[in-house]
C-alpha beads as a LAMMPS data file, in Angstrom:
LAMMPS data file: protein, C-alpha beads

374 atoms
373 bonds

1 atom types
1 bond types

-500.0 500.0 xlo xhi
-500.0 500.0 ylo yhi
-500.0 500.0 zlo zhi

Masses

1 110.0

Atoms # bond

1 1 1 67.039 71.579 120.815
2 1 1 64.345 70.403 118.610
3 1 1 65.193 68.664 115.376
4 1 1 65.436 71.128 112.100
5 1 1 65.409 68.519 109.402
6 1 1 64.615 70.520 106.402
7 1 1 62.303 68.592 103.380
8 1 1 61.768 70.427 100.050
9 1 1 58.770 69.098 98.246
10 1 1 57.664 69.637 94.690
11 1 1 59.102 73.377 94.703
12 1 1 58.590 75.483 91.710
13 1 1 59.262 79.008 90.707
14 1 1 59.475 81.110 87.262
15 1 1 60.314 84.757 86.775
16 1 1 58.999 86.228 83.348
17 1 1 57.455 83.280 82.381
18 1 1 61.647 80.984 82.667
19 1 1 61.106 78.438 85.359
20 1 1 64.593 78.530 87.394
21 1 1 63.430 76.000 89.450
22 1 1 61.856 72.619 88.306
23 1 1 59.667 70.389 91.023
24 1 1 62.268 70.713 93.458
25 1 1 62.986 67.581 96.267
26 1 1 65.104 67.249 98.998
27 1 1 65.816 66.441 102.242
28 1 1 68.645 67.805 104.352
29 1 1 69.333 66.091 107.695
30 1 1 69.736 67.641 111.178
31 1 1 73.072 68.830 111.721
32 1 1 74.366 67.499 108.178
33 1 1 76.741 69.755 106.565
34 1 1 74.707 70.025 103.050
35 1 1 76.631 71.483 100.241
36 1 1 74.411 72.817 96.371
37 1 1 76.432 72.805 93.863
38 1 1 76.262 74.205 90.387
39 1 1 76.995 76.797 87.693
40 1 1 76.013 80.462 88.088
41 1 1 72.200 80.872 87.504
42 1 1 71.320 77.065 87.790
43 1 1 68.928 78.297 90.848
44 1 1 70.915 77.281 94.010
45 1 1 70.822 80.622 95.308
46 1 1 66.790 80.654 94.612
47 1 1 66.388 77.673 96.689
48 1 1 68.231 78.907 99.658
49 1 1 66.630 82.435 100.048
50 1 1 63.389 80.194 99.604
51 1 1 64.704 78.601 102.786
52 1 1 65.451 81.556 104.463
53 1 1 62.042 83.218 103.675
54 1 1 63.317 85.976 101.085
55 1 1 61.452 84.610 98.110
56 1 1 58.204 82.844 97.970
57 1 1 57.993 79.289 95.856
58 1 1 55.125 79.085 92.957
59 1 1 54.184 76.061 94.337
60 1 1 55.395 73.359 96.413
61 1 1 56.395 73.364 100.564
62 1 1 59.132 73.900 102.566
63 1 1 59.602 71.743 106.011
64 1 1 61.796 73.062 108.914
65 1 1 61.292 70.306 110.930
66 1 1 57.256 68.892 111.000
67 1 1 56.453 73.201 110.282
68 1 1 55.748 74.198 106.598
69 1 1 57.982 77.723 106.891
70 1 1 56.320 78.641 103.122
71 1 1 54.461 81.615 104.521
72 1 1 56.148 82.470 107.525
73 1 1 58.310 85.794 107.968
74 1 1 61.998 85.554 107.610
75 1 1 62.312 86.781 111.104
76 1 1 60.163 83.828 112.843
77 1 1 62.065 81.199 110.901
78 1 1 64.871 79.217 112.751
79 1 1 67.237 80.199 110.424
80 1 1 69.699 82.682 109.607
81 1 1 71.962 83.442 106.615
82 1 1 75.870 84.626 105.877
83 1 1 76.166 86.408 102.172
84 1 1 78.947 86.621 99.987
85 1 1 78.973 90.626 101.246
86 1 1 79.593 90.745 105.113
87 1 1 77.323 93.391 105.634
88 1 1 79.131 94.635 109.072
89 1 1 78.579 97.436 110.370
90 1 1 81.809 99.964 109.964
91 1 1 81.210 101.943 113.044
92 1 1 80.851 99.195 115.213
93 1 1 83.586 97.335 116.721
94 1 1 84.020 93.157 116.210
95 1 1 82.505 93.010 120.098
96 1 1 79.400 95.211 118.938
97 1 1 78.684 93.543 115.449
98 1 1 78.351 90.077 117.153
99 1 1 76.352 91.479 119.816
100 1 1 74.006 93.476 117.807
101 1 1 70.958 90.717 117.510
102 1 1 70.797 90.299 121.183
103 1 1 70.672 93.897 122.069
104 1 1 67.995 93.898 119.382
105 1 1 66.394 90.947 121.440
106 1 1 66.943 93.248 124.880
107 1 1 68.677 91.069 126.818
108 1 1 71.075 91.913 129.809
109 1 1 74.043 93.351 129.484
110 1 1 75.856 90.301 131.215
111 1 1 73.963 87.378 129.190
112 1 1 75.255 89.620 125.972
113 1 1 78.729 90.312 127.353
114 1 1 79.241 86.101 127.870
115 1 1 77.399 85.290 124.621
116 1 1 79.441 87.443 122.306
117 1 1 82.885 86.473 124.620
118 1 1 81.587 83.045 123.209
119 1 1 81.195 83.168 119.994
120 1 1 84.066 85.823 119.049
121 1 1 86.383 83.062 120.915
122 1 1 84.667 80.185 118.369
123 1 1 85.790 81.918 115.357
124 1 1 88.953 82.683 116.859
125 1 1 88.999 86.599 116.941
126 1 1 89.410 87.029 120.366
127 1 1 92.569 89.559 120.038
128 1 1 90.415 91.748 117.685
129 1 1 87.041 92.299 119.156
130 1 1 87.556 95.854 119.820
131 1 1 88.460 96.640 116.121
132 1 1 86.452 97.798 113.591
133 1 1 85.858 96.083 110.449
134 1 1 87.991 98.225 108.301
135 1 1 90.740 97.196 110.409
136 1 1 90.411 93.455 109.439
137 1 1 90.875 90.858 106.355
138 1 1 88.351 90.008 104.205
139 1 1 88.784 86.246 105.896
140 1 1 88.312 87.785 109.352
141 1 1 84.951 89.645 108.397
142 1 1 83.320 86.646 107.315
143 1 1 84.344 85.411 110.838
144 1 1 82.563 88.160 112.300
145 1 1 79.604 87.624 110.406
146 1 1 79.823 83.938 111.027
147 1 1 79.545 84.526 115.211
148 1 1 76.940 86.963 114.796
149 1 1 74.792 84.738 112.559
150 1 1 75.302 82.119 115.267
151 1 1 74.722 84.400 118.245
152 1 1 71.376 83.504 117.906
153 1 1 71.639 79.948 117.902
154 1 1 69.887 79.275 114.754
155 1 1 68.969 75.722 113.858
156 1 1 69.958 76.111 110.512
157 1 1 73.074 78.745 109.142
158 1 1 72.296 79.193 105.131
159 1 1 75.893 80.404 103.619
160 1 1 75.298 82.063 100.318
161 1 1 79.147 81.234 98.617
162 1 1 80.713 83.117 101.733
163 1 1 84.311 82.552 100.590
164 1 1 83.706 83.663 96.745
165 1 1 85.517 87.597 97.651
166 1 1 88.977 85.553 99.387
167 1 1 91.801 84.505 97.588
168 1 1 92.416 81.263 97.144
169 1 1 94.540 80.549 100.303
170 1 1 92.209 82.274 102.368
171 1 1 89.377 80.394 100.679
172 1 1 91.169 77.517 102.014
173 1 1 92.125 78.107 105.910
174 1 1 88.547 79.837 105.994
175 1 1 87.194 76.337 104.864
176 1 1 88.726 74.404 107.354
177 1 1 87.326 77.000 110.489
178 1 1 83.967 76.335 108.667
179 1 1 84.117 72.709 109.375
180 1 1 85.440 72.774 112.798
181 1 1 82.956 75.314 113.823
182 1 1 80.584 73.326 112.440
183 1 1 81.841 70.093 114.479
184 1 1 81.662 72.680 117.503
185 1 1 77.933 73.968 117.016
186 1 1 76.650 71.107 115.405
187 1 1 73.453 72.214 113.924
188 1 1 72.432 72.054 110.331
189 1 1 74.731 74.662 107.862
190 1 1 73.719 74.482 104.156
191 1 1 76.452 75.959 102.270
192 1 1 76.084 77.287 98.419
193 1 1 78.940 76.922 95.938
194 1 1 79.572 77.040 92.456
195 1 1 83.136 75.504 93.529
196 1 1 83.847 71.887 93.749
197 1 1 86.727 71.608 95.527
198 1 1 85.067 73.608 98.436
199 1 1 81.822 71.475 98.194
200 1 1 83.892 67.940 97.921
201 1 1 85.982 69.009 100.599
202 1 1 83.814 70.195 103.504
203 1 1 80.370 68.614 102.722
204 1 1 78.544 65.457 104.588
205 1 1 76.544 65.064 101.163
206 1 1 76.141 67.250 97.855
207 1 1 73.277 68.120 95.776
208 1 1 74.347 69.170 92.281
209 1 1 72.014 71.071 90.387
210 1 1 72.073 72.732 86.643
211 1 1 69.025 74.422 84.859
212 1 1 66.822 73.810 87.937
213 1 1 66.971 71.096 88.187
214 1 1 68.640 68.848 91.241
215 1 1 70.427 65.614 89.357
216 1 1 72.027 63.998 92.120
217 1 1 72.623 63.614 95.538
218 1 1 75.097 62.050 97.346
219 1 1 78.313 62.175 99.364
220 1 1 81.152 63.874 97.787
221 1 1 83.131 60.175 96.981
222 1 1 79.501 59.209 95.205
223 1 1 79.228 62.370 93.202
224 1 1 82.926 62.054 92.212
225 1 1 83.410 58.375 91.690
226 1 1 79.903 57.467 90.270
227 1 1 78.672 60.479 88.849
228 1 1 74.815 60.090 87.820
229 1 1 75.145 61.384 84.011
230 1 1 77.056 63.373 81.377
231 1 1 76.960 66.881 83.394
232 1 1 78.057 65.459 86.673
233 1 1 80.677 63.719 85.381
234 1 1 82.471 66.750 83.471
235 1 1 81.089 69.693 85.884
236 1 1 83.036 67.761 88.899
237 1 1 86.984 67.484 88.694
238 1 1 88.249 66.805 85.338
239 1 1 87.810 63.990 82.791
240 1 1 88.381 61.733 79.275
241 1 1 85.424 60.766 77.633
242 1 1 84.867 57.884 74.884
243 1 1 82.252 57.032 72.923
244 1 1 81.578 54.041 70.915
245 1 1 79.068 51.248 70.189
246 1 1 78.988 48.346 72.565
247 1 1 80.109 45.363 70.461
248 1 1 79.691 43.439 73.182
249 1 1 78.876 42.430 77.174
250 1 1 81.257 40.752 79.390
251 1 1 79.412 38.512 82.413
252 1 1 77.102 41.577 82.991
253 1 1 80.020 43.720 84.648
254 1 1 81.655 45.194 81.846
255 1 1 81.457 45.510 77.973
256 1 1 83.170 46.191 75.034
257 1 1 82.850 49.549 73.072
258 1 1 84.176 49.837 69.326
259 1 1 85.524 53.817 68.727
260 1 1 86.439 55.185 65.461
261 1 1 88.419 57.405 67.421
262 1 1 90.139 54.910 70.106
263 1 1 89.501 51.536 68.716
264 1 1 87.846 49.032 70.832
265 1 1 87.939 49.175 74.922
266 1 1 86.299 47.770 77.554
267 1 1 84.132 49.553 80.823
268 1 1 82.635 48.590 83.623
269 1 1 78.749 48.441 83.564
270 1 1 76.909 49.649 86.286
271 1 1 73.569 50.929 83.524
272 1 1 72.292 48.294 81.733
273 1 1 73.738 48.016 77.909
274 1 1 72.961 45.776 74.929
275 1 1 75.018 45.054 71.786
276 1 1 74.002 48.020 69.576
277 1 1 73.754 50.998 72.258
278 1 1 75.864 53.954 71.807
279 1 1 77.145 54.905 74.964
280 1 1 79.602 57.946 76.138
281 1 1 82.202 56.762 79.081
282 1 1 84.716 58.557 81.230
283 1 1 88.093 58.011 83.140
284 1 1 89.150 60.531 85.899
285 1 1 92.870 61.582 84.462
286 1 1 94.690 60.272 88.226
287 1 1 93.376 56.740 87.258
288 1 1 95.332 56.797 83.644
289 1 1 98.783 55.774 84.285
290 1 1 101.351 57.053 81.652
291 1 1 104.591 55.089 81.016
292 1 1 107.463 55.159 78.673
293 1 1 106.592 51.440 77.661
294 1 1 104.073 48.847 76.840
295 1 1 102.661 48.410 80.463
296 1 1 102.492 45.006 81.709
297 1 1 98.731 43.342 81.561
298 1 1 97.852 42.310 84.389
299 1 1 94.212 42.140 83.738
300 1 1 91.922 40.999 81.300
301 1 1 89.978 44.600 81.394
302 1 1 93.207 46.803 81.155
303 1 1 92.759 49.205 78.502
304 1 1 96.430 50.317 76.630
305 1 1 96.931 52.956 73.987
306 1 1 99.894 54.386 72.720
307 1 1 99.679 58.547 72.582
308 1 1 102.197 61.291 71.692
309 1 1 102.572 63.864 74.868
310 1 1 101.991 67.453 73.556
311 1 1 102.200 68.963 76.786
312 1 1 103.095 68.407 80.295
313 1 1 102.358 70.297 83.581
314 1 1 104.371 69.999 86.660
315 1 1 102.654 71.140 89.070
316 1 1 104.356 69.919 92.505
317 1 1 102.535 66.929 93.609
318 1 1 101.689 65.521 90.363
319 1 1 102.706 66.259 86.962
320 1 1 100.195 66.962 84.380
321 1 1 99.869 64.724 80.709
322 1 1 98.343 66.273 77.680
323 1 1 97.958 63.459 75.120
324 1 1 96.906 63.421 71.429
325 1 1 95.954 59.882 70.702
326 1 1 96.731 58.390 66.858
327 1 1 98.343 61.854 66.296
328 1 1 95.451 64.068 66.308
329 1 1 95.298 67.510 67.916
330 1 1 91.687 67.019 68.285
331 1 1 91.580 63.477 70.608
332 1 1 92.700 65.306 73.831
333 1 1 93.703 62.700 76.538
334 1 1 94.886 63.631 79.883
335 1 1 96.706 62.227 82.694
336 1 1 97.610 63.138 85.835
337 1 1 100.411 61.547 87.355
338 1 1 101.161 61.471 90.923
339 1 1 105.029 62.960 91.944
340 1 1 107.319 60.682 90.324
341 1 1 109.486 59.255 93.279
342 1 1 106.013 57.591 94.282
343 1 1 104.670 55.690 91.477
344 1 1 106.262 53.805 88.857
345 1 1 108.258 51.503 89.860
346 1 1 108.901 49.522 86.657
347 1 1 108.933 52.511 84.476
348 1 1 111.729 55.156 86.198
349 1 1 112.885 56.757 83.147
350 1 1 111.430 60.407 82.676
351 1 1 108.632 61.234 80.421
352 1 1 108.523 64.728 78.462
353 1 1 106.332 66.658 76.202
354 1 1 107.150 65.835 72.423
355 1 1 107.809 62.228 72.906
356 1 1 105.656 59.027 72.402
357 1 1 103.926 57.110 75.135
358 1 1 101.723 54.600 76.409
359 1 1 98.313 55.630 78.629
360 1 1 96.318 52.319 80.460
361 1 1 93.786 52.125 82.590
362 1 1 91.468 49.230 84.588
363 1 1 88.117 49.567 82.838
364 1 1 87.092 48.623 86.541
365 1 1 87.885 52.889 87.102
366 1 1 85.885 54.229 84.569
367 1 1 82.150 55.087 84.502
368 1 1 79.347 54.850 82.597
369 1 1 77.528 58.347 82.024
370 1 1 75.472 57.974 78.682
371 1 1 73.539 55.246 77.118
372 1 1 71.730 55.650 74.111
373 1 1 69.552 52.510 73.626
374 1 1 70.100 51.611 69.906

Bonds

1 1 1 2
2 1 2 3
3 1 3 4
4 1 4 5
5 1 5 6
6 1 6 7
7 1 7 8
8 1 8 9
9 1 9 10
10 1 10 11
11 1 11 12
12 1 12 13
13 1 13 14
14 1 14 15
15 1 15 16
16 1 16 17
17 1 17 18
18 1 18 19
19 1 19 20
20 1 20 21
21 1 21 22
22 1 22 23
23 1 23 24
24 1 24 25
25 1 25 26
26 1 26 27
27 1 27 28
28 1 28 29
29 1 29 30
30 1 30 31
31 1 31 32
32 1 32 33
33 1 33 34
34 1 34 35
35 1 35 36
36 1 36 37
37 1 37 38
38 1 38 39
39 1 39 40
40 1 40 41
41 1 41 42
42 1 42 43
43 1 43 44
44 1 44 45
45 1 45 46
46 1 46 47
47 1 47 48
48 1 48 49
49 1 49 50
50 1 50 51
51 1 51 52
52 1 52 53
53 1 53 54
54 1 54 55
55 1 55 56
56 1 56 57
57 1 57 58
58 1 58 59
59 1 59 60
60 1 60 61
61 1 61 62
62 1 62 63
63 1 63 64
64 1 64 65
65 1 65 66
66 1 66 67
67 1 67 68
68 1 68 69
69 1 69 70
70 1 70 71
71 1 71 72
72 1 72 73
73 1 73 74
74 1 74 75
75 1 75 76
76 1 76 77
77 1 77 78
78 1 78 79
79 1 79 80
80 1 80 81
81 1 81 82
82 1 82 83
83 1 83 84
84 1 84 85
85 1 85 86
86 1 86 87
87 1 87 88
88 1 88 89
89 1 89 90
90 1 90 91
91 1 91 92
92 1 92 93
93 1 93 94
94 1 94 95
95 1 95 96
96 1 96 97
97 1 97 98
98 1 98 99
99 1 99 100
100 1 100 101
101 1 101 102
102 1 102 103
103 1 103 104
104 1 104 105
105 1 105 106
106 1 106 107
107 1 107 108
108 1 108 109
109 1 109 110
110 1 110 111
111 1 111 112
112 1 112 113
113 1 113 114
114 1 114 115
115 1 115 116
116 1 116 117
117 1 117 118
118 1 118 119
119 1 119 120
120 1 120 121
121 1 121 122
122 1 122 123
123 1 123 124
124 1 124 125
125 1 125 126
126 1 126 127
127 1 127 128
128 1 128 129
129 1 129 130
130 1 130 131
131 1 131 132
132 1 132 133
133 1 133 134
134 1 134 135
135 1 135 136
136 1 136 137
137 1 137 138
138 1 138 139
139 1 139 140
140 1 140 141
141 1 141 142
142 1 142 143
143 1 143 144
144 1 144 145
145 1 145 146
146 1 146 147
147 1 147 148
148 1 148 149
149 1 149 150
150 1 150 151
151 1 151 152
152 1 152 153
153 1 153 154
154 1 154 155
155 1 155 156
156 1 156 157
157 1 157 158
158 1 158 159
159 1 159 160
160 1 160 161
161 1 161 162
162 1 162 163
163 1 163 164
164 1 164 165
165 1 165 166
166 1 166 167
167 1 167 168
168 1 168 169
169 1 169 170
170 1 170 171
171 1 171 172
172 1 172 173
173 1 173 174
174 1 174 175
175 1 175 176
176 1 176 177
177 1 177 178
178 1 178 179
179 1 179 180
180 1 180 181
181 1 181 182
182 1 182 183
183 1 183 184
184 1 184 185
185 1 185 186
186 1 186 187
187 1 187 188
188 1 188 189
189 1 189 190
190 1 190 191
191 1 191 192
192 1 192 193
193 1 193 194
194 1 194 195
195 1 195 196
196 1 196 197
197 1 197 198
198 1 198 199
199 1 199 200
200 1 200 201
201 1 201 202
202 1 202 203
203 1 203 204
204 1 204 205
205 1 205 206
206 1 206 207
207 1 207 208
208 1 208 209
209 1 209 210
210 1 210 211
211 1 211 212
212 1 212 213
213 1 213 214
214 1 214 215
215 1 215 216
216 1 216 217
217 1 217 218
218 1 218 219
219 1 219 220
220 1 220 221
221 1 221 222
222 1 222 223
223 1 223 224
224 1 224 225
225 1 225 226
226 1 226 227
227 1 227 228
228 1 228 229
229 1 229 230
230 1 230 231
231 1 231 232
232 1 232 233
233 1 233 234
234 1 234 235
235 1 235 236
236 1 236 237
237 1 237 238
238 1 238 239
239 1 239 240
240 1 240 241
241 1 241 242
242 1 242 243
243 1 243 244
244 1 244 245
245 1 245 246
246 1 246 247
247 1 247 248
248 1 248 249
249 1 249 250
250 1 250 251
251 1 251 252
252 1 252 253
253 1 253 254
254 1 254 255
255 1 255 256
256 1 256 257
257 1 257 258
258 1 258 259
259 1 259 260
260 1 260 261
261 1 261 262
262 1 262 263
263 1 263 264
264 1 264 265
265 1 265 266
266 1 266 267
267 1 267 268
268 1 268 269
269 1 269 270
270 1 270 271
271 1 271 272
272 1 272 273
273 1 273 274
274 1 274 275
275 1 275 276
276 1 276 277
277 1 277 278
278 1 278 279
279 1 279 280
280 1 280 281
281 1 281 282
282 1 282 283
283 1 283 284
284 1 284 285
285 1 285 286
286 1 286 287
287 1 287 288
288 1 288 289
289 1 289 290
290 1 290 291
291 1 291 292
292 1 292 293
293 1 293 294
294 1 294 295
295 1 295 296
296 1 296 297
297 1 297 298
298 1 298 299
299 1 299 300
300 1 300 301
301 1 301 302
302 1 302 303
303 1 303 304
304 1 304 305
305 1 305 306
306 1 306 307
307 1 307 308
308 1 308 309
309 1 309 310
310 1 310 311
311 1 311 312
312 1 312 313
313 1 313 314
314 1 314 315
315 1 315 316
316 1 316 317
317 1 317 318
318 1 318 319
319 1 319 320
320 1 320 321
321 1 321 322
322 1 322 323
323 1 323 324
324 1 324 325
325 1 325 326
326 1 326 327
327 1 327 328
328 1 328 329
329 1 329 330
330 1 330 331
331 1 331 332
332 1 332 333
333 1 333 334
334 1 334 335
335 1 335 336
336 1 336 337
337 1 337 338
338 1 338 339
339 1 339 340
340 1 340 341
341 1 341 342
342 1 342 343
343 1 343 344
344 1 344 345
345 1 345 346
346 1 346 347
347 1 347 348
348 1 348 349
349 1 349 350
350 1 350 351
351 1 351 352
352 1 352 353
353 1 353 354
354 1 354 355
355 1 355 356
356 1 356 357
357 1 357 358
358 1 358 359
359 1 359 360
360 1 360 361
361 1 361 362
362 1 362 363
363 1 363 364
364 1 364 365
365 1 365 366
366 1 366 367
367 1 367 368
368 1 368 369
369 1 369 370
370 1 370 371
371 1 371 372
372 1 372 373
373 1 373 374
């Protein structure tokens, strides 16, 4: 099978005079599991039926391998594409929906009869290939639509958020099939999502787009862990943010930051800062440890602040802090801490909501997503 990198260069395209996409580049490797992520009308879903050959770009080209697919048909690309909607067909039994684009194709009976035996087995619905669609979950007639887009061996599968109709468990088990088909076909799937749990948990790489524009790529532990700016950082998982003047820079790996709001802390510095910059910073809330009190320092760049807990969350495997810090209702701090028989081990007495407590963190955990040169 011949390679189907895909390369997306310079692609534009307005509607009514709005541009919803914005010079456009990418590459997506052969048989990568690519995940876009964003909001609802950031353009992700314009890109991929620009792949797939449903809209034309403004400008720019679209590679499928060393072939710019720009102005070819839909139906002569080497790609096909799974909606949200699993446009079945009701009369038709599992067996006869998968087989469909072969007998389109006219090809024997016995060729079909193997093929769609295949495929129905991949997606596990052997058991139910004689049923019709009404007769099945919503998670099993995605399947179906899933072996049929595969029937015809594509050598890219575009999925347009396939899993946004199932509940959340279904979401779930329907993600992991995903991946191991994926493992089992191995050719390129580029998967839409305005969910990041689905794109961090599934995807080789990410790219995370807003307003058109694509603002980084990476794989999901570089989107999470280094996010590239402000709206990465606080559209993926959850977060604290502080924001201060740097007061001062530590061996060119971390600085100092002076808050009205949370007094003076130190971050790591992976953007370059000078005395005088404003900059905005965040901590993921599993990173902040909460304890009853004063943790012990056992670094130079631990950062300690005493909070009141207004709220707390169990919710199984971690219990959730919501902290006001110097008192006020408006300096949210959160921390997620994981179940307490695991962590701890110098701090075993309880915390609960309505008490007073102590958050710290390494500044060697938190990132730098804003710098405003002063």
């Amino acid at each position: 099978m011949k390679k189907t990198d895909i390369k997306i260069e310079n692609i534009t395209k307005s509607y009514d005079g709005v541009q919803v996409l914005k010079n456009i580049n990418l590459e997506i490797k052969d048989g990568e599991f690519f995940s876009i992520l964003g909001p609802s009308g950031c353009g992700k879903t314009t890109l991929l039926r620009m792949i797939a050959g449903f809209i034309k770009p403004d400008s720019g080209a679209i590679y499928l391998g060393s072939e710019d697919i720009v102005n070819l048909p839909p139906n002569l690309r080497n790609v096909n594409t799974i909606f949200q909607k699993y446009a079945l067909f009701p009369h038709l039994t599992v067996y006869e929906n998968v087989a469909f684009p072969l007998r389109l194709k006219k090809m024997p009976d016995d060729v079909i009869d193997a093929e769609v035996k295949k495929f129905i087995q991949l997606v596990d619905l052997t058991e139910h290939m004689l049923k019709k669609p009404s007769q099945l979950s919503g998670g099993q007639q995605q399947r179906v639509s899933i072996a049929r887009a595969l029937i015809n061996k594509p050598g890219v599968l575009l999925l347009d958020e396939p899993l946004s109709a199932l509940d959340a468990k279904l979401r779930q088990n329907l993600l992991i099939e995903l991946d191991n088909i994926h493992d089992e076909v191995g050719i390129t799937f580029i998967f839409i999502t305005h969910d990041q749990q689905e794109a961090l948990s599934i995807s080789d790489r990410i790219a995370v787009m807003n307003e058109g524009n694509i603002l980084q790529v990476g794989t999901p532990a570089e989107v999470y862990e280094a996010p590239a700016d402000l709206f990465v950082a606080d559209f993926i998982g959850e977060n604290n943010f502080f924001e201060g003047e740097v007061i001062s820079v530590i061996d060119d790996l971390y600085a100092k930051l002076s808050s009205p709001d949370f007094g003076e802390l130190i971050f790591e510095t992976d953007k370059s800062v000078q005395v005088g910059d404003f900059v905005k910073v965040s901590i993921r809330p599993e990173k902040v440890r909460v304890s009853k009190t004063t943790p012990k320092i056992t670094s130079k760049h631990i950062n300690v602040l005493k909070v009141y807990v207004d709220e707390l969350i169990y919710s199984g495997f971690q219990s959730k802090y919501f902290t006001w810090i110097n008192g006020n209702k408006n300096l949210l701090f959160k921390a997620f801490k994981q179940h307490a028989v695991y962590f701890d081990e110098d701090d075993n007495e309880t915390i609960w909501w309505d008490e007073d407590a102590y958050i710290s963190w390494d500044a060697d955990d938190s990132f730098l997503v804003e710098v405003v040169p002063k």
